[in-house]
C-alpha positions as CSV (number, residue, x, y, z in Angstrom):
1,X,-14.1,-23.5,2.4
2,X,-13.9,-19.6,2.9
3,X,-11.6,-18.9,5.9
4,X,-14.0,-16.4,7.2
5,X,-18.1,-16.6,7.7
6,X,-19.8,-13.1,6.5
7,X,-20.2,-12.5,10.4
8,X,-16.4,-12.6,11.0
9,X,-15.3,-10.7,8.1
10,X,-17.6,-7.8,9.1
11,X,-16.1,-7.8,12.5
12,X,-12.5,-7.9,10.5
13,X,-13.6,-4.6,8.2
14,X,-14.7,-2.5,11.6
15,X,-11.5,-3.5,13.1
16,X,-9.9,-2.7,10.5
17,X,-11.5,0.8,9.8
18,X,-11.6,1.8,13.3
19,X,-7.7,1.4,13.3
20,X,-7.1,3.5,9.6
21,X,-9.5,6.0,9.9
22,X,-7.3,8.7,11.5
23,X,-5.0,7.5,8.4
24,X,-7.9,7.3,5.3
25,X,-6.1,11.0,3.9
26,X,-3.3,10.6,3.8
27,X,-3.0,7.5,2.8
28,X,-5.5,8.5,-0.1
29,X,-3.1,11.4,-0.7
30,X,-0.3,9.4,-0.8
31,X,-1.4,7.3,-3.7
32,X,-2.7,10.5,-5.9
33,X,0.3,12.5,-5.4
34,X,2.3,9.4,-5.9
35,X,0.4,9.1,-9.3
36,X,0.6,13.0,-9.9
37,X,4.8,12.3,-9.6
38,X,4.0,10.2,-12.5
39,X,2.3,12.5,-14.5
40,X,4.8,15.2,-13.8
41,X,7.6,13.2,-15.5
42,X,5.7,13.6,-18.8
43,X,7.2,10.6,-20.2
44,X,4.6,9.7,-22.8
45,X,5.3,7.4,-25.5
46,X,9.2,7.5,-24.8
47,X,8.9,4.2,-22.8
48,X,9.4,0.6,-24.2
49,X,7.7,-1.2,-21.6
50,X,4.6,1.9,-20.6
51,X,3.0,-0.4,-17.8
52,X,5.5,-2.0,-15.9
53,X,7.8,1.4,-15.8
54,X,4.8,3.7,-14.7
55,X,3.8,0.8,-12.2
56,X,7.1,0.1,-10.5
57,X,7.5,4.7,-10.6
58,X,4.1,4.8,-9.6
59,X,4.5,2.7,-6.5
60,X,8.2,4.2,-5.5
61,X,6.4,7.7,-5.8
62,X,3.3,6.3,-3.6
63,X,5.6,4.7,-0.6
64,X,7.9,7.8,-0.6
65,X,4.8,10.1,0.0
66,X,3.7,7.7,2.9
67,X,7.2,7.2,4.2
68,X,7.3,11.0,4.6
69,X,3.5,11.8,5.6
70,X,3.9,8.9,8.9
71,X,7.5,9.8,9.4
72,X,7.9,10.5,13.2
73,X,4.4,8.5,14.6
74,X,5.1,6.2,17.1
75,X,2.0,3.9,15.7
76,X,3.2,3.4,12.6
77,X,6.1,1.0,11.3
78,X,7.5,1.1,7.9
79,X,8.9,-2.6,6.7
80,X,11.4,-2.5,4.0
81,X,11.9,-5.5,2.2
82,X,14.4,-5.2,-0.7
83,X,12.2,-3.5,-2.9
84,X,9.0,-3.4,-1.1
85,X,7.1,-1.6,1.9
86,X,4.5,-2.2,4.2
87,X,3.0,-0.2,6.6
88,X,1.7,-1.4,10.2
89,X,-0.9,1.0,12.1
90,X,-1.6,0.3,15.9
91,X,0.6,-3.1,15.4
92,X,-3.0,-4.3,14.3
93,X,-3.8,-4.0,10.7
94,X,-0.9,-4.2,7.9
95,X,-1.1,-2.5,4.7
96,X,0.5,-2.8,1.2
97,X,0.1,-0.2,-1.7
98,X,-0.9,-1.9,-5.0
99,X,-2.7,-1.1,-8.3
100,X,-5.9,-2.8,-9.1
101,X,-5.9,-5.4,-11.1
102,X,-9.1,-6.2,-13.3
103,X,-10.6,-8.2,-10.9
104,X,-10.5,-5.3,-8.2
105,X,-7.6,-6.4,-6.1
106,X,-4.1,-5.5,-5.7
107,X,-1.7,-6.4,-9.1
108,X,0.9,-9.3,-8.5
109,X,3.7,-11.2,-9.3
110,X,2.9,-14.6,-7.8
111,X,6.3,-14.6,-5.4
112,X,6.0,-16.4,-2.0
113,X,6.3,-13.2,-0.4
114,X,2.9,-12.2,-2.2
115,X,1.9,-16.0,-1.8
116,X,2.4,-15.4,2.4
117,X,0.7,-12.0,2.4
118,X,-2.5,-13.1,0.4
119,X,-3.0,-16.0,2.5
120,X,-4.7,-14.7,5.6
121,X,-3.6,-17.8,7.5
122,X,0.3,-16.8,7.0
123,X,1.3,-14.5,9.6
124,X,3.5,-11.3,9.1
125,X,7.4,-12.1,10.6
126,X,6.9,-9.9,13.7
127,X,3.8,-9.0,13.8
128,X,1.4,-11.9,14.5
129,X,-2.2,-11.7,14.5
130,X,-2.6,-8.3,12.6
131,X,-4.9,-7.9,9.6
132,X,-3.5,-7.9,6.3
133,X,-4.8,-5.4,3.6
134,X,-4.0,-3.5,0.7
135,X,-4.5,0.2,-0.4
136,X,-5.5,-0.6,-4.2
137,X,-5.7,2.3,-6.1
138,X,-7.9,2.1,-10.0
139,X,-7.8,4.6,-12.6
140,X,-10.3,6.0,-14.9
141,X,-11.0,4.6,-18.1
142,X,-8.4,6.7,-19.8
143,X,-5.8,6.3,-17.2
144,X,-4.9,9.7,-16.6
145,X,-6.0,10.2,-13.1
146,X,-6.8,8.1,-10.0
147,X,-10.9,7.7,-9.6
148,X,-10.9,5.6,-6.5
149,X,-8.5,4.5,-3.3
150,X,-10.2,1.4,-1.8
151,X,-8.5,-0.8,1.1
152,X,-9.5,-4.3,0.3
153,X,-9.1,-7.5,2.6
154,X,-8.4,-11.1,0.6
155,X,-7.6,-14.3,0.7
156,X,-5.8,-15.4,-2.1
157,X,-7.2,-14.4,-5.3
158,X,-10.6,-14.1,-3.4
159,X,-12.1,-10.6,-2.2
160,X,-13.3,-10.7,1.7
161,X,-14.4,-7.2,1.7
162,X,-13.5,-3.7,0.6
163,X,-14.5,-0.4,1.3
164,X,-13.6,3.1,-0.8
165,X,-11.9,5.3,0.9
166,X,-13.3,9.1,1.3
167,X,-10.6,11.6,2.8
168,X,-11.5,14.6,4.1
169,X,-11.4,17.1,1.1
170,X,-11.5,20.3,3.3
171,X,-8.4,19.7,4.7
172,X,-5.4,21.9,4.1
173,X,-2.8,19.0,2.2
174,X,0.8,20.5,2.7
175,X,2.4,19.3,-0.8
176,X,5.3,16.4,0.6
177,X,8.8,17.2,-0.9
178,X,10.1,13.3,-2.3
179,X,13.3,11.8,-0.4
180,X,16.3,11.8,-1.9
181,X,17.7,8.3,-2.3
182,X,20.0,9.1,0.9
183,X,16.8,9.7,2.8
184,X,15.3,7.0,2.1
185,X,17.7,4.6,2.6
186,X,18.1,6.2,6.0
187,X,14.4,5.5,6.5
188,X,14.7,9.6,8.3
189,X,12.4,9.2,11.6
190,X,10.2,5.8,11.0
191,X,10.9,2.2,11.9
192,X,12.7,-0.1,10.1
193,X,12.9,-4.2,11.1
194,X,16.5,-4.8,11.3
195,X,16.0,-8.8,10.2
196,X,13.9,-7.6,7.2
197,X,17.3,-7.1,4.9
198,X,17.5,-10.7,5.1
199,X,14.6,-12.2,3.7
200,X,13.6,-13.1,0.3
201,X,14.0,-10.4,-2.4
202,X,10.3,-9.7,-3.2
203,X,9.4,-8.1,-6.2
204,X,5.5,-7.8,-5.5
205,X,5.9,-3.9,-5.3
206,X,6.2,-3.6,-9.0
């Protein structure tokens, strides 16, 4: 039985795109300088394992250009989990970073971290009630650049909604210098959960 009619998930996207829409560009910047990092290291066939390196540098990239670009506002809280991040706008909608798998949603290692944030009936330690999304990011056919930014909604392996997301291209976008490791461990101006250290290690960012 689907956990949500068609009326209540298109209450669920407005929600949820009333509360990102002051964040659609740079979060959409985020993921395509996080993928231009990438491309910069010009690693090319010197890898022995091509997609799960340029996924797990892909994602570090993309979550230090977001940690940076929300860095000192108030509405935003950055959750580091061991290896992973999630963002939470307005304490109302929470958001991953993933790459799209083939069926359109976010990639995953089946954890029960990733089990608990795919299942909309879970709530987020801390944060209960808000909606739980993910910024999936898909590459053209040739994989050399990022064609689309879409914030999709699911349950499980099933899609509730999704929308692409459409920055505004006339605005000025100040190029983000990447933290150091010292930097980011230090989390600089944003909000880190003090109990989130002791959870279980996820490994769903890679």
């Amino acid at each position: 039985t689907p956990l949500y009619s068609s009326a209540a998930s298109d209450v669920y996207k407005r929600q949820v795109r009333a509360v990102l829409a002051k964040y659609e560009t740079p979060i959409f910047h985020a993921v395509r300088t996080g993928w231009d990092d990438w491309r910069a290291l010009r690693l090319g066939g010197r890898l022995l394992f091509p997609a799960r390196s340029r996924a797990c540098l892909v994602y570090d990239f993309i979550v230090q250009r977001a940690t940076t670009a929300f860095a000192g506002d108030k509405a935003v809280h950055v959750l580091k989990r061991n290896e992973t991040f999630k963002f939470v706008f307005d304490d109302t909608v929470a958001l991953r970073f993933k790459k799209a798998a083939g069926n359109g949603l976010g990639s995953n290692i089946h954890t029960q971290s990733t089990l608990d944030f795919v299942d909309q009936e879970q709530e987020l330690p801390g944060f209960p009630g808000v909606h739980k999304v993910e910024a999936v990011y898909a590459l053209n056919p040739l994989q050399t650049h990022v064609d689309q930014v879409l914030i999709a909604a699911r349950d499980g392996d099933v899609c509730l909604w999704n929308y692409v997301l459409t920055p505004d291209t006339t605005a000025e976008i100040v190029p983000l210098p990447l933290l150091s490791a010292v930097d980011t461990e230090r989390g600089a101006r944003v909000k880190l959960r003090g109990g989130d250290e002791r959870q279980k290690k996820e490994t769903d960012g890679k």
